[in-house]
MIVO-335190 format. One line per 3 residues: number of its first residue (from 0); their letters; for each residue x, y, z of C-alpha. Coordinates in nm, 2 decimals. Each point is the difference from the previous one (the first is absolute). Last residue first. Example, Ala and Ser with C-alpha at 12.3 -4.5 7.8 and 13.67 -1.06 7.14 Angstrom:
! MIVO-335190
1> SA> 1.37/-0.11/0.71 ~ -0.14/-0.34/0.07
//
This chain:
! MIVO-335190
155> XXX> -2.42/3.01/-0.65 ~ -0.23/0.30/0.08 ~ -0.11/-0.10/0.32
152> XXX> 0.37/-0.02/0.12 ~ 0.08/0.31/-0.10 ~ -0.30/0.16/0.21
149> XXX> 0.10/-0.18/0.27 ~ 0.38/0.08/-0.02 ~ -0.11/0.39/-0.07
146> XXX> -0.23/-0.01/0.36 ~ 0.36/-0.19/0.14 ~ 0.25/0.26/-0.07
143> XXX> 0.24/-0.08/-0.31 ~ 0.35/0.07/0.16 ~ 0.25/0.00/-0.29
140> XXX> 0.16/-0.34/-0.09 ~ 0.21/-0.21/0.24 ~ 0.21/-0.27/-0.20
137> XXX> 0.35/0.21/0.06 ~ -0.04/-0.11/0.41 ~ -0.09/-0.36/-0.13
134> XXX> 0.27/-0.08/-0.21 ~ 0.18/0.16/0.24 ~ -0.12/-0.19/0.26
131> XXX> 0.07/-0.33/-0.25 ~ 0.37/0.11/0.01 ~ -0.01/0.01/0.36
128> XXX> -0.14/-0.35/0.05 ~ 0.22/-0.08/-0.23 ~ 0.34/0.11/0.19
125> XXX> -0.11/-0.05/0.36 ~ 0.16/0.33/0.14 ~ -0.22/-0.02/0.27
122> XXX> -0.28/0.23/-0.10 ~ -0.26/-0.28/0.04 ~ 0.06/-0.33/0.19
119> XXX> -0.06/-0.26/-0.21 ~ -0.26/-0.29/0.08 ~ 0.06/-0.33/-0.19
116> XXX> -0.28/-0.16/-0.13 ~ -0.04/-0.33/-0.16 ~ -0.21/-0.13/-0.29
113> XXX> -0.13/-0.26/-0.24 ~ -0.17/0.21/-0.33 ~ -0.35/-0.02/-0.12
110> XXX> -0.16/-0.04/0.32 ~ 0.09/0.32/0.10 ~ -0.14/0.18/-0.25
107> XXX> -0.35/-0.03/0.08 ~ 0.03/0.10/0.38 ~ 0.20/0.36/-0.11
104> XXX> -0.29/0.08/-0.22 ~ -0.23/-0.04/0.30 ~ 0.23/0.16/0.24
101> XXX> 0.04/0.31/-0.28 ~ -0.37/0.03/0.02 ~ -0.04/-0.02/0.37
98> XXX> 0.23/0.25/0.09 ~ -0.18/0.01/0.34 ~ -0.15/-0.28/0.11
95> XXX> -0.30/0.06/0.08 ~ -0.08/-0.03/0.40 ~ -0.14/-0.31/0.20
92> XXX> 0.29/0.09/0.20 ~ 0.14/-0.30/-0.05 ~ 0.02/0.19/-0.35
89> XXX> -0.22/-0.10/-0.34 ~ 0.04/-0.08/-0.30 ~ -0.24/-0.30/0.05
86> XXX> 0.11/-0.14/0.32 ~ 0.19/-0.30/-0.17 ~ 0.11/0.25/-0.23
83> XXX> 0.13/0.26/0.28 ~ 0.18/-0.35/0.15 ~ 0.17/-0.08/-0.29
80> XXX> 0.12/0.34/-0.08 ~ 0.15/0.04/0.38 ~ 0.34/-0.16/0.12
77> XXX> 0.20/0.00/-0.37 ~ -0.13/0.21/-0.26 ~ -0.13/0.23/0.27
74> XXX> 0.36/-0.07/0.24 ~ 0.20/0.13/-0.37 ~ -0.22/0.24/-0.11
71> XXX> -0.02/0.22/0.26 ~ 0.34/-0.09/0.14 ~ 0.12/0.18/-0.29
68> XXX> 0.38/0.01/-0.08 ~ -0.05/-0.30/-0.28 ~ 0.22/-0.21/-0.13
65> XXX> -0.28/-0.25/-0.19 ~ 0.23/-0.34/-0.06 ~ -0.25/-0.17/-0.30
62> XXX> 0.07/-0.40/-0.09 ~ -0.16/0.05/-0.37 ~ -0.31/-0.12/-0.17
59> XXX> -0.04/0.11/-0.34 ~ 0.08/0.43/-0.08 ~ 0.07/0.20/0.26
56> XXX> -0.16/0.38/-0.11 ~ -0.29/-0.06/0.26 ~ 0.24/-0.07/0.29
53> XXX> 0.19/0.32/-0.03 ~ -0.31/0.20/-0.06 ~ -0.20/-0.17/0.33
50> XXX> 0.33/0.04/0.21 ~ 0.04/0.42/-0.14 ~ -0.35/0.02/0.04
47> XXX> -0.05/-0.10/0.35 ~ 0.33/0.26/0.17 ~ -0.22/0.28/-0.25
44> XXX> -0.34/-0.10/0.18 ~ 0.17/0.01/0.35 ~ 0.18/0.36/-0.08
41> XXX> -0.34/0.12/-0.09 ~ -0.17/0.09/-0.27 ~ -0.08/0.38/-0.27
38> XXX> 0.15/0.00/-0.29 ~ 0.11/-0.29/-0.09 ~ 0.36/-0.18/-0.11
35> XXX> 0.23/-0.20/-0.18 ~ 0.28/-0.22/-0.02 ~ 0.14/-0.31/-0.13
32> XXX> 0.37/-0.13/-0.06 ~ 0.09/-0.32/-0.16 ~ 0.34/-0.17/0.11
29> XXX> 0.15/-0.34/-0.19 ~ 0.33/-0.14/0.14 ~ -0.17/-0.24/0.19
26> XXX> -0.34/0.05/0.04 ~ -0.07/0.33/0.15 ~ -0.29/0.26/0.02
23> XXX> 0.02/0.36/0.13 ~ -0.32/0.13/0.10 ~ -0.08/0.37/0.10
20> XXX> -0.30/0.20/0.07 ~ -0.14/0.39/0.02 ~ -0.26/0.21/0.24
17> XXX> -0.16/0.28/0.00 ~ -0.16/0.14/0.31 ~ -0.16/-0.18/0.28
14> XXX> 0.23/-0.06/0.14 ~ 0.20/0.36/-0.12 ~ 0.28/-0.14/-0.25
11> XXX> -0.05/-0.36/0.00 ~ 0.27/-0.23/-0.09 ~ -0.04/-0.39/-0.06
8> XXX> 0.30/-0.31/-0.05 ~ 0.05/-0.32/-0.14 ~ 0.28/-0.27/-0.08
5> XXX> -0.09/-0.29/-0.20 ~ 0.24/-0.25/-0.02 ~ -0.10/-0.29/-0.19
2> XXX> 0.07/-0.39/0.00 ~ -0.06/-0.19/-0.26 ~ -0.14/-0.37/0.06
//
């Protein structure tokens, strides 16, 4: 089975505010870069789409390392998404999960792909986890405030 590295990372300028993402995939040799961005998010949604980018653009079924500096996604992906289904997308709380898009599209891409998670600490010199922070950092478009997101959004 191949084995990919896929190393991830989110910025938010404001949170909320506009946000930007980084994933830096590798299999062997080979690196792809990926990036991009919205207008209007959260750090936490921007940390979720650079895993749920990076895993979508891995062709066939690959052993996947996710580096990630987010604890959000990592103990979610990890500790919680089975129980929120079990309790349908919901919290112990009995609450919504929050981000429950993003958890949903996360949930259907991880069968696809055998994983592990290693937890990076962010800012520490970590050579691609910085280089996916840029990647991130230089993804973050102007601020688009949510009433013009909404009305964007109903268009499309």
């Amino acid at each position: 089975m191949k084995h990919v590295d896929l190393f991830t990372d989110g910025a938010c300028s404001g949170n909320p505010g506009p946000g930007g993402w980084g994933s830096l995939m590798r299999y062997g040799k080979h690196e792809k870069e990926l990036s991009g961005g919205s207008g209007w998010t959260t750090n936490n949604r921007m940390e979720m789409q650079a895993v749920i980018e990076g895993l979508r653009a891995i062709s066939g079924h690959c052993h996947v390392t996710v580096h990630t500096d987010s604890q959000y996604v990592m103990k979610g992906v990890q500790q919680y998404l089975n129980g929120w289904k079990a309790k349908g997308w919901k919290t112990a709380e009995k609450k919504p999960v929050k981000n429950i898009d993003l958890w949903q599209e996360m949930d259907a891409l991880l069968p696809k792909h055998q994983l592990s998670w290693v937890w990076v600490k962010g800012h520490s010199g970590h050579v691609e986890n910085e280089r996916v922070d840029t990647l991130a950092r230089n993804s973050i478009p102007p601020a688009t405030p949510p009433a013009e997101t909404a009305a964007l959004e109903a268009e499309a």
